[in-house]
VOPADREN-76563 format. One record per atom (N, C-alpha, C): residue number from 0; residue in one letter; x, y, z. Coordinates in pm, 1 decimal. Example, Ala and Ser with C-alpha at 12.3 -4.5 7.8 and 13.67 -1.06 7.14 Angstrom:
<sites>
0	A	1319.0	-569.0	780.0
0	A	1230.0	-450.0	780.0
0	A	1320.0	-330.0	780.0
1	S	1285.0	-225.0	708.0
1	S	1367.0	-106.0	714.0
1	S	1290.0	3.0	787.0
</sites>
This chain:
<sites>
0	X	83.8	-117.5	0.0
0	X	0.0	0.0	0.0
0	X	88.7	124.4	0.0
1	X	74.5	212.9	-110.8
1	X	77.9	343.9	-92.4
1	X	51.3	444.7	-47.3
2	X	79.6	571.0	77.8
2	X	-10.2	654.8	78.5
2	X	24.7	780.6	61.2
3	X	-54.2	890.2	46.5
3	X	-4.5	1023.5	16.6
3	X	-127.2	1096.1	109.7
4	X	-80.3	1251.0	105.6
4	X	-172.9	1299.9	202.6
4	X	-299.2	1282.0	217.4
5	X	-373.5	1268.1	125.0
5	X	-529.6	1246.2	43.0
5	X	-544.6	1100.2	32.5
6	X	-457.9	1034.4	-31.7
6	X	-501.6	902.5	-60.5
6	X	-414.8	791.4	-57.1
7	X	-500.5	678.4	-52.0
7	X	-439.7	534.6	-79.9
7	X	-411.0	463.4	-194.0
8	X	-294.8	437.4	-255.8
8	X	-271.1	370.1	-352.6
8	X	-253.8	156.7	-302.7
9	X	-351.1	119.9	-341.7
9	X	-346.2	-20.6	-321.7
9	X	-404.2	-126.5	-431.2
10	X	-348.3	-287.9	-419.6
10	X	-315.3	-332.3	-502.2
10	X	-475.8	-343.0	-534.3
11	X	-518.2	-382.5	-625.4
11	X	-661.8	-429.1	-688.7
11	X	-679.7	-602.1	-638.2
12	X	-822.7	-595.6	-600.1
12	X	-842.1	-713.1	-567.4
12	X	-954.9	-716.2	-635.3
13	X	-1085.7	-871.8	-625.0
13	X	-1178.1	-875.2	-713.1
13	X	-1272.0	-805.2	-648.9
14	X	-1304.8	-762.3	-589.5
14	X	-1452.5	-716.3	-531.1
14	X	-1453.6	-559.2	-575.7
15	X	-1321.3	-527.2	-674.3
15	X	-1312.2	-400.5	-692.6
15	X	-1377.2	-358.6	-848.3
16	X	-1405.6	-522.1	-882.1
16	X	-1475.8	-532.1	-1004.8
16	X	-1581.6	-428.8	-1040.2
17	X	-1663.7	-395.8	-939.3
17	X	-1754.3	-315.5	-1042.5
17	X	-1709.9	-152.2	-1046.1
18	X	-1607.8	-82.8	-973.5
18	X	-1556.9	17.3	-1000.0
18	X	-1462.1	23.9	-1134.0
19	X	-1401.3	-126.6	-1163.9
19	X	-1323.6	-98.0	-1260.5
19	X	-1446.3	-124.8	-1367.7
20	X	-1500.8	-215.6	-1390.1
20	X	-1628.5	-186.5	-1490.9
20	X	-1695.6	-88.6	-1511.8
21	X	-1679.3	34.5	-1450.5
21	X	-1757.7	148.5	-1487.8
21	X	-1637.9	233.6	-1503.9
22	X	-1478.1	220.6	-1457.7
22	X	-1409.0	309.7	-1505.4
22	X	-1377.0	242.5	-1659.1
23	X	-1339.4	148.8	-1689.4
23	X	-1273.7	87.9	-1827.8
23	X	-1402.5	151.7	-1912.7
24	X	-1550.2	191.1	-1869.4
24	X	-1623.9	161.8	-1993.9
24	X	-1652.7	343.9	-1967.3
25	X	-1617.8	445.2	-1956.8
25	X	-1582.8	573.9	-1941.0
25	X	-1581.0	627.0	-2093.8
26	X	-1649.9	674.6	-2133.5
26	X	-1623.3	745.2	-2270.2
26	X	-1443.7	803.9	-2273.8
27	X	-1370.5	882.8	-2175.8
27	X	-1264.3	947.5	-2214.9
27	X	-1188.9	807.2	-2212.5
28	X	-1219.0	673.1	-2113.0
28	X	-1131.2	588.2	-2097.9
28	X	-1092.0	559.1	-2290.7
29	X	-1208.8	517.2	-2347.6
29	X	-1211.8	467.0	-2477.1
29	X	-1097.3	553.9	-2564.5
30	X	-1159.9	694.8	-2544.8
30	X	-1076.1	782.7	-2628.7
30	X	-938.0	792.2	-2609.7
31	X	-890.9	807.7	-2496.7
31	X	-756.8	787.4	-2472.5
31	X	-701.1	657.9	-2427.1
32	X	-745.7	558.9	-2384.5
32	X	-659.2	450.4	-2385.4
32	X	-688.0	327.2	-2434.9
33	X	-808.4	290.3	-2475.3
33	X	-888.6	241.2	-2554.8
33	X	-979.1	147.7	-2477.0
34	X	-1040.2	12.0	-2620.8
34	X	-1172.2	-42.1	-2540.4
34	X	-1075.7	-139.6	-2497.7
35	X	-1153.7	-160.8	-2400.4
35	X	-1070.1	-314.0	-2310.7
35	X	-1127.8	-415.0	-2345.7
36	X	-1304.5	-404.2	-2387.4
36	X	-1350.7	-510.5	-2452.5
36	X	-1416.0	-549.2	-2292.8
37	X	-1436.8	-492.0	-2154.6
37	X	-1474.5	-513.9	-2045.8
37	X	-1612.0	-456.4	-2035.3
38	X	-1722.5	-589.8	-2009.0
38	X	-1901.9	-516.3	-2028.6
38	X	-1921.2	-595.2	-1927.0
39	X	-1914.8	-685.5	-1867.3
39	X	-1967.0	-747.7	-1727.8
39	X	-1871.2	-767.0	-1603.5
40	X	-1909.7	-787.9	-1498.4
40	X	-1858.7	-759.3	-1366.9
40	X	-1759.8	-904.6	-1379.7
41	X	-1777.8	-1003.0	-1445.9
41	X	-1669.4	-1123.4	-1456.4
41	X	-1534.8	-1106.5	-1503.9
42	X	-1591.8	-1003.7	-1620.4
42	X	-1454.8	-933.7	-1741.8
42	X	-1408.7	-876.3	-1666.1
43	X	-1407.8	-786.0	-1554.7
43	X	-1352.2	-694.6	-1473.4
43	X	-1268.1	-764.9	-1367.9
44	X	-1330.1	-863.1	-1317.9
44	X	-1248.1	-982.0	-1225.8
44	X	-1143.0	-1047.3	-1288.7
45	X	-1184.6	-1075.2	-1447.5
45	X	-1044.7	-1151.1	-1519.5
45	X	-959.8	-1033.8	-1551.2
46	X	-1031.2	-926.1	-1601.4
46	X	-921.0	-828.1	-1620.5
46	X	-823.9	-779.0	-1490.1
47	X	-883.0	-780.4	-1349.1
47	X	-760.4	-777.3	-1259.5
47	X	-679.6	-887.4	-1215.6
48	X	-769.6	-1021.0	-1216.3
48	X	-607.5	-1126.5	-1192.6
48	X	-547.7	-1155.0	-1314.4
49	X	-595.7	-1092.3	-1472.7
49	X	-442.4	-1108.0	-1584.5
49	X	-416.9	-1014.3	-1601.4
50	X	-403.6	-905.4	-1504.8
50	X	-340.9	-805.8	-1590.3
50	X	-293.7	-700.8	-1438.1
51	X	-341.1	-661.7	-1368.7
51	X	-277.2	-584.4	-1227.1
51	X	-183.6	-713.5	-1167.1
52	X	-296.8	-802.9	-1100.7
52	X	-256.4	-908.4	-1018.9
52	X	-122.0	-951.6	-1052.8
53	X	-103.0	-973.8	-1207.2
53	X	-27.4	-1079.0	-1239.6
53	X	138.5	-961.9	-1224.2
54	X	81.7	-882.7	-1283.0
54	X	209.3	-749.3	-1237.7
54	X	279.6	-747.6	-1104.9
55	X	164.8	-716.2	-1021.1
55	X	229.6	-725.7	-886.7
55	X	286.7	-882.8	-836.4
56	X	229.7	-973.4	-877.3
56	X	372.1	-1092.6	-847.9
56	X	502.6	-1092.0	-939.9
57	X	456.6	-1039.2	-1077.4
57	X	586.1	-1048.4	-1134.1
57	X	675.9	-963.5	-1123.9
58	X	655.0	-814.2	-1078.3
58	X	721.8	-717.5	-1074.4
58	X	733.8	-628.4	-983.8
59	X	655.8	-674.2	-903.6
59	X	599.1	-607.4	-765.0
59	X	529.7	-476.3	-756.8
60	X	522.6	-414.6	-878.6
60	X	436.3	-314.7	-895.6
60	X	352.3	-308.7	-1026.2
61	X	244.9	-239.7	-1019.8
61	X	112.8	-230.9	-1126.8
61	X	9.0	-124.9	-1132.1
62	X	-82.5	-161.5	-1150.8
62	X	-177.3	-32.1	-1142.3
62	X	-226.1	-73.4	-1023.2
63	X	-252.9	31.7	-939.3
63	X	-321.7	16.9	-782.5
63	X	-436.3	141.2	-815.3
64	X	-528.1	30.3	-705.8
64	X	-687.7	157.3	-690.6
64	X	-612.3	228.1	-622.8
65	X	-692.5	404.7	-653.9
65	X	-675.8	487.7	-570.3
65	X	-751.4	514.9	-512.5
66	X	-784.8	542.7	-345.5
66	X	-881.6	545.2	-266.7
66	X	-874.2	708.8	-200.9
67	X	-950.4	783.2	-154.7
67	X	-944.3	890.9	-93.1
67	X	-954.4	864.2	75.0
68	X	-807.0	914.8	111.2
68	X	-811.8	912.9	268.8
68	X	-967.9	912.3	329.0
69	X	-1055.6	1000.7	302.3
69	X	-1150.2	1074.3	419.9
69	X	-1237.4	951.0	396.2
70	X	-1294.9	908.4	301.8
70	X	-1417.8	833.3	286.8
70	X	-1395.4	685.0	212.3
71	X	-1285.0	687.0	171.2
71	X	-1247.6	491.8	139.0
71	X	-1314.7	550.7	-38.6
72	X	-1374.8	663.8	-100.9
72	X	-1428.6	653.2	-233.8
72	X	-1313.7	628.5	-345.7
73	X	-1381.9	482.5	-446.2
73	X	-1301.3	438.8	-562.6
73	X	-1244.9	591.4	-654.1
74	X	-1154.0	635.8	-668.1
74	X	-1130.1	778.6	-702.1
74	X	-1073.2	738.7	-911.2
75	X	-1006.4	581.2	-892.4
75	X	-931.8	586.2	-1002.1
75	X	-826.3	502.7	-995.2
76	X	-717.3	475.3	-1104.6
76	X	-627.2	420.0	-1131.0
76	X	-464.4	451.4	-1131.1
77	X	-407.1	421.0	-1060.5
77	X	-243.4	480.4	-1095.5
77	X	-179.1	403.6	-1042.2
78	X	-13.3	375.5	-1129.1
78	X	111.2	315.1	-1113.7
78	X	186.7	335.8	-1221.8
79	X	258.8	183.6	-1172.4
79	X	406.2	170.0	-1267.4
79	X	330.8	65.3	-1355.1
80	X	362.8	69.3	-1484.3
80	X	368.6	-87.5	-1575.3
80	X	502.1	-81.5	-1674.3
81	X	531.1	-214.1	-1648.1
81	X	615.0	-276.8	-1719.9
81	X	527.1	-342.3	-1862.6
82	X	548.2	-286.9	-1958.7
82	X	525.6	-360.9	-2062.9
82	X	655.2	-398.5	-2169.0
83	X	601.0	-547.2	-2242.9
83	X	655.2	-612.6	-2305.0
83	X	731.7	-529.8	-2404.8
84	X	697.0	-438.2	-2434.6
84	X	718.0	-375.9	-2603.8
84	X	778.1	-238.7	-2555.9
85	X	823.2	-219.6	-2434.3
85	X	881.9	-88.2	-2362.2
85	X	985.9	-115.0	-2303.3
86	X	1124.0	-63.2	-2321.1
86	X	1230.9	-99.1	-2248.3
86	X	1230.8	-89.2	-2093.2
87	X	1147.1	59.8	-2064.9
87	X	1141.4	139.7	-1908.1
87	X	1018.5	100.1	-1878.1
88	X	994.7	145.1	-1758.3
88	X	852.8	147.9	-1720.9
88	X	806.0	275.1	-1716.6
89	X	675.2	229.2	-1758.0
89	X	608.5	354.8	-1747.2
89	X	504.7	389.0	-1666.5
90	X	440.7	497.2	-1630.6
90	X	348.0	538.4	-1551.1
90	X	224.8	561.2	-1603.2
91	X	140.1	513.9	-1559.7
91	X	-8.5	523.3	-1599.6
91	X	-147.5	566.7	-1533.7
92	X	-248.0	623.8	-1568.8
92	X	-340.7	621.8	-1460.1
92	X	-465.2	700.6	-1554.9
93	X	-572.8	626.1	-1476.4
93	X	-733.7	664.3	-1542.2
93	X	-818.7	724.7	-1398.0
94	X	-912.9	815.2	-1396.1
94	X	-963.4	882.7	-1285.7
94	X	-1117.9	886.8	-1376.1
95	X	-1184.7	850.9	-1248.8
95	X	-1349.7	894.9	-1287.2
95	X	-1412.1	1038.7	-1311.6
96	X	-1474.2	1067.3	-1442.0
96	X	-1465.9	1224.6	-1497.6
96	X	-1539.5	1303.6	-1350.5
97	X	-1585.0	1208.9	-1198.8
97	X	-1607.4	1340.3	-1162.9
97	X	-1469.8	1376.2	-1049.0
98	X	-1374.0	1321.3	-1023.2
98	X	-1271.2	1302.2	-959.9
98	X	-1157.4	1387.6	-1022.2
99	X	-1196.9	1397.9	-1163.5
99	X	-1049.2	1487.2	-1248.0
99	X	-1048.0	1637.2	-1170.2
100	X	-923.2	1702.2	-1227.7
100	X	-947.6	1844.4	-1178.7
100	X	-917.9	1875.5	-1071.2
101	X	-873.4	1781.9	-947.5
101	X	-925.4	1853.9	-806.7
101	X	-763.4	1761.3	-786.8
102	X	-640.0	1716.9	-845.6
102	X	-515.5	1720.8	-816.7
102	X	-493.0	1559.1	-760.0
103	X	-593.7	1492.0	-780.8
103	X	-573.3	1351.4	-744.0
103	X	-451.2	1271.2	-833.1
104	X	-489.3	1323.0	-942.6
104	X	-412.2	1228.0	-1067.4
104	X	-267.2	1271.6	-1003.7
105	X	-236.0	1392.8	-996.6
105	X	-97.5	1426.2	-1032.3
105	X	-34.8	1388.2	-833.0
106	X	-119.8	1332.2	-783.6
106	X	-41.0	1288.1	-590.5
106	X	-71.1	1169.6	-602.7
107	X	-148.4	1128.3	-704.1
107	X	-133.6	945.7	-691.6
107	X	-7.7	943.0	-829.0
108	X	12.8	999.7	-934.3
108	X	109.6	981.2	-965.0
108	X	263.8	997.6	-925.2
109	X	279.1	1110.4	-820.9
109	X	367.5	1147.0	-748.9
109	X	423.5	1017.2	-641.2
110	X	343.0	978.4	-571.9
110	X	336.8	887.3	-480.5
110	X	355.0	761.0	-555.8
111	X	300.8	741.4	-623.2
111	X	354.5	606.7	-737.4
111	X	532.5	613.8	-799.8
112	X	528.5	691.4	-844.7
112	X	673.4	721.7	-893.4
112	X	767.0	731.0	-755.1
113	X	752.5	799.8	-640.3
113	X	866.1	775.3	-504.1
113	X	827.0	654.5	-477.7
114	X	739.3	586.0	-507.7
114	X	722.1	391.8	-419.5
114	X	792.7	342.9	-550.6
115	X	815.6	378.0	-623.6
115	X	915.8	318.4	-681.4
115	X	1043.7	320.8	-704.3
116	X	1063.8	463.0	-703.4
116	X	1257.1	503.9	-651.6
116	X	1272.4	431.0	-512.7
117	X	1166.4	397.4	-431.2
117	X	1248.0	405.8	-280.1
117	X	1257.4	216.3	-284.2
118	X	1111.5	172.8	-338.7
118	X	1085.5	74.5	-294.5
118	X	1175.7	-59.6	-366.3
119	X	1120.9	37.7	-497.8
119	X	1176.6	-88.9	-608.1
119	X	1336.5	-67.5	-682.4
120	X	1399.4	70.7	-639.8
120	X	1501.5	118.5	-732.3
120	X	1516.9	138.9	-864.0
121	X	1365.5	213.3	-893.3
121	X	1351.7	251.7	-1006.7
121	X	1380.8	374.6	-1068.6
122	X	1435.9	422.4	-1123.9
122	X	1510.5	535.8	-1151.1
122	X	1445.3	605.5	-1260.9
123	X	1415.3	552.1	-1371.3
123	X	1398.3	621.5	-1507.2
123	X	1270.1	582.2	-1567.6
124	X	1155.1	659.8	-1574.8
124	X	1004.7	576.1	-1572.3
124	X	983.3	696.9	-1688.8
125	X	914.9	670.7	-1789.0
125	X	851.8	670.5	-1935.1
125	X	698.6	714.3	-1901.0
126	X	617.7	768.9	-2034.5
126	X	474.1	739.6	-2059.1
126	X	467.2	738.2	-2195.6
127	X	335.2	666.7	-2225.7
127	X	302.3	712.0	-2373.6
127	X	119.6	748.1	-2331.7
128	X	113.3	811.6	-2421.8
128	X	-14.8	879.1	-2426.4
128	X	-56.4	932.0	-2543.4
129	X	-206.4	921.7	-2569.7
129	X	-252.8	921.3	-2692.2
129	X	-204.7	1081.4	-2762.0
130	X	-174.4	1144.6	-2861.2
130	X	-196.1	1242.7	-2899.4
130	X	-306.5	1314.0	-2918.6
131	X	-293.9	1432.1	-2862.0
131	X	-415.0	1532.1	-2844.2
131	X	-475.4	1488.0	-2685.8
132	X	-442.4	1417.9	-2632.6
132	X	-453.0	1411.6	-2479.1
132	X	-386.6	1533.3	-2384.5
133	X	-379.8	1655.5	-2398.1
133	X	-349.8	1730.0	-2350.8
133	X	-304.1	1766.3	-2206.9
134	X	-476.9	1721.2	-2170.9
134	X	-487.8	1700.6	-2027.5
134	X	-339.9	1621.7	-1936.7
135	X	-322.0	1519.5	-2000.8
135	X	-270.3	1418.4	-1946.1
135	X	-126.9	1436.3	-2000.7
136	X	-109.9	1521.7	-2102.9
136	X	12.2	1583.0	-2132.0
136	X	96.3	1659.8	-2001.6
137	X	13.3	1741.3	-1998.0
137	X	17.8	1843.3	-1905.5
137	X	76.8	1813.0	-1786.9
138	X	30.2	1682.9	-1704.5
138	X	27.9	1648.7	-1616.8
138	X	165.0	1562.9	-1619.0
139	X	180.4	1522.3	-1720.6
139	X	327.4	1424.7	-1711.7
139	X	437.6	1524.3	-1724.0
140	X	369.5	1665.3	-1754.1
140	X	527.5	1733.4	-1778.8
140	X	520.1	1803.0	-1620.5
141	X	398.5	1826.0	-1555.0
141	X	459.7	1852.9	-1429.9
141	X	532.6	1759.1	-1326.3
142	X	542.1	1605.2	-1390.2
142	X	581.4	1496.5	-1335.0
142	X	777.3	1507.6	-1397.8
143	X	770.8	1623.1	-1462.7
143	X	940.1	1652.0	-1512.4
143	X	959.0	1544.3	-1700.9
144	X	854.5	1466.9	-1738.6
144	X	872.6	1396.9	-1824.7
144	X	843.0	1519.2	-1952.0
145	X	861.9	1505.2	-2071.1
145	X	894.9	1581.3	-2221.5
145	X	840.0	1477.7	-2312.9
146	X	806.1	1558.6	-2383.4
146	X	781.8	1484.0	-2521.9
146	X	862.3	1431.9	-2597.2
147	X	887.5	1291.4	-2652.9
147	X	1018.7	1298.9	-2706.0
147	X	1002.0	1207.1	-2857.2
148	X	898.0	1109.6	-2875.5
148	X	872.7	1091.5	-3027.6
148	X	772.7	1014.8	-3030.3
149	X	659.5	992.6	-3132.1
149	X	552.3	849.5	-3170.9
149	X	628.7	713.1	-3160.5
150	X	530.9	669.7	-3121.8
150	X	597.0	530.9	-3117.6
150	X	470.4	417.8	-3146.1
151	X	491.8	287.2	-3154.5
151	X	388.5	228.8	-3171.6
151	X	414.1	80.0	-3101.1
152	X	316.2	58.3	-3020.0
152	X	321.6	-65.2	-2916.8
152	X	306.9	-176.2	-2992.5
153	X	254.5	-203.0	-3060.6
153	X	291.9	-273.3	-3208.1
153	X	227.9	-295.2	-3334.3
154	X	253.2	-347.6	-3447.4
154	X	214.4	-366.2	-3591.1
154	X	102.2	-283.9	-3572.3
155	X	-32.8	-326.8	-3495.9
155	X	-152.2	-289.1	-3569.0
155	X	-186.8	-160.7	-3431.5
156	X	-118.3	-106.1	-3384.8
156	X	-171.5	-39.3	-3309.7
156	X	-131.4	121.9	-3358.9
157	X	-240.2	185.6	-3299.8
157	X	-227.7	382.6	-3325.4
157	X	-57.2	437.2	-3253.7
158	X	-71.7	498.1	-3334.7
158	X	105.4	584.8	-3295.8
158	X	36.5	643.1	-3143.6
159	X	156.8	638.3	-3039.0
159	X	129.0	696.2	-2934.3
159	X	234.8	785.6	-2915.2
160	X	197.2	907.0	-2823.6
160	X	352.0	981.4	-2770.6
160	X	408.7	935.3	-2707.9
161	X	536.0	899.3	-2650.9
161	X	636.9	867.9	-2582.6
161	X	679.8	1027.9	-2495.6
162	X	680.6	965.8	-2399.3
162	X	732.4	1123.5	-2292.6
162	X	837.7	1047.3	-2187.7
163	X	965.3	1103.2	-2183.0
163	X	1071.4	1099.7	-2127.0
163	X	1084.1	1170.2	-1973.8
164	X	1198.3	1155.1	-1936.9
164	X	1246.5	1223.1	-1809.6
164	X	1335.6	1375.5	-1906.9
165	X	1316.2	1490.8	-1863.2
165	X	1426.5	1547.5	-1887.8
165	X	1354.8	1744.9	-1820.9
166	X	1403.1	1794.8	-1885.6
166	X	1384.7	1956.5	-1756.4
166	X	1293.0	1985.3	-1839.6
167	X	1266.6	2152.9	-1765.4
167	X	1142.4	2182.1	-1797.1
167	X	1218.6	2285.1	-1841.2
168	X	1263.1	2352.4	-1929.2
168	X	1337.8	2380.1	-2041.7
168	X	1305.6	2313.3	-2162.0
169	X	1320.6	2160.3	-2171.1
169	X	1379.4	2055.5	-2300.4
169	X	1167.6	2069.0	-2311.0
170	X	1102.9	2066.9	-2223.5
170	X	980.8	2063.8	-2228.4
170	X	899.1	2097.7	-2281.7
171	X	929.4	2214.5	-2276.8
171	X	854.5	2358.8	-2350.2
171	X	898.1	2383.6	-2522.9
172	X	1044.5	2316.2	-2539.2
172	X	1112.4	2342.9	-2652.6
172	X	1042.2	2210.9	-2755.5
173	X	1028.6	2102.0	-2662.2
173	X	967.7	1943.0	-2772.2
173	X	848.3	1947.9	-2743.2
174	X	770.8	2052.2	-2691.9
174	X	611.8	2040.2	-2688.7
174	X	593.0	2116.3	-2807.5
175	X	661.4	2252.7	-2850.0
175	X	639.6	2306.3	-3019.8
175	X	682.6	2208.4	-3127.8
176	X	783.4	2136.4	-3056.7
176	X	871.1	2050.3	-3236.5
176	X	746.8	1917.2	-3276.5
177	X	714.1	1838.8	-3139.5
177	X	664.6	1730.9	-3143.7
177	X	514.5	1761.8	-3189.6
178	X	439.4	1860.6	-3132.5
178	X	325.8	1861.2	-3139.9
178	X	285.5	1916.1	-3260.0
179	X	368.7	1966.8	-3355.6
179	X	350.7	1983.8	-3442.3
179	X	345.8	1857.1	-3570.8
180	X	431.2	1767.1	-3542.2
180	X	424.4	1629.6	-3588.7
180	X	314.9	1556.4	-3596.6
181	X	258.0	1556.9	-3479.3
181	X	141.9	1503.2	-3390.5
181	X	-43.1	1532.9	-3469.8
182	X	-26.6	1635.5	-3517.6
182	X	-104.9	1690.3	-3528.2
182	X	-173.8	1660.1	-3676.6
</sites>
């Protein structure tokens, strides 16, 4: 378990099924990270023991619910993932549209990224994110990450941005070069 002033970052278990069934099926979820193909409360149970669960035994970290200190409420999604087709790990996270806005995303991402310098000795953590995701642009560059080129997770999939570690200088300079690419 993770915590930060506001909230709890913890691992997903099944009974968390029907919060993730109503976050995966989220109109912005679709648009920016796509369909999961998740419509019943079973799909949501298989989708956390093959895909969080199996993370946290293999790697010891994954996507963890985020919970709000005051009231235990399902707020959203954030961590580390290791994927196959990515050298680094990267950081990820989905929030329920009425939860955005109010600074959750960017202290469960904060708190995700130090449980992993401290915990796991992770040093150098990545994102990709859809283009024209702004929002979520935004938010990774206050996390110190830059834009740095498209990439594609594989053969049949949409070009995604790739965002790096580097200053907030290099930031401002590959948010004009890249986004112009992007576009």
């Amino acid at each position: 378990m993770i915590t930060s002033s506001r909230l709890i970052l913890r691992e997903m278990i099944a009974t968390d099924a029907p919060f993730i069934l109503e976050l995966l099926n989220d109109g912005d979820f679709y648009r920016y990270i796509g369909d999961r193909g998740i419509r019943t409360l079973e799909q949501a149970q298989e989708y956390i023991q093959q895909g969080p669960a199996v993370s946290y035994a293999r790697y010891g970290h994954g996507l963890y619910l985020v919970e709000r200190k005051e009231d235990g409420a399902s707020l959203g999604i954030c961590g580390l993932i290791k994927r196959d087709t990515l050298e680094q790990v990267d950081i990820g996270y989905a929030f329920l549209p009425q939860y955005r806005g109010q600074g959750y995303a960017i202290e469960a991402a904060q708190a995700a990224l130090a449980d992993g310098k401290s915990r796991l000795g992770i040093g150098q953590v990545i994102a990709i994110v859809t283009p024209g995701n702004e929002r979520s642009i935004g938010l990774l560059a206050k996390l110190g990450l830059v834009r740095s080129r498209l990439v594609k997770l594989s053969e049949d999939a949409d070009e995604c941005l790739l965002l790096e570690q580097g200053s907030r200088s290099e930031c401002w300079q590959a948010h004009g070069e890249v986004s112009g690419q992007a576009e």
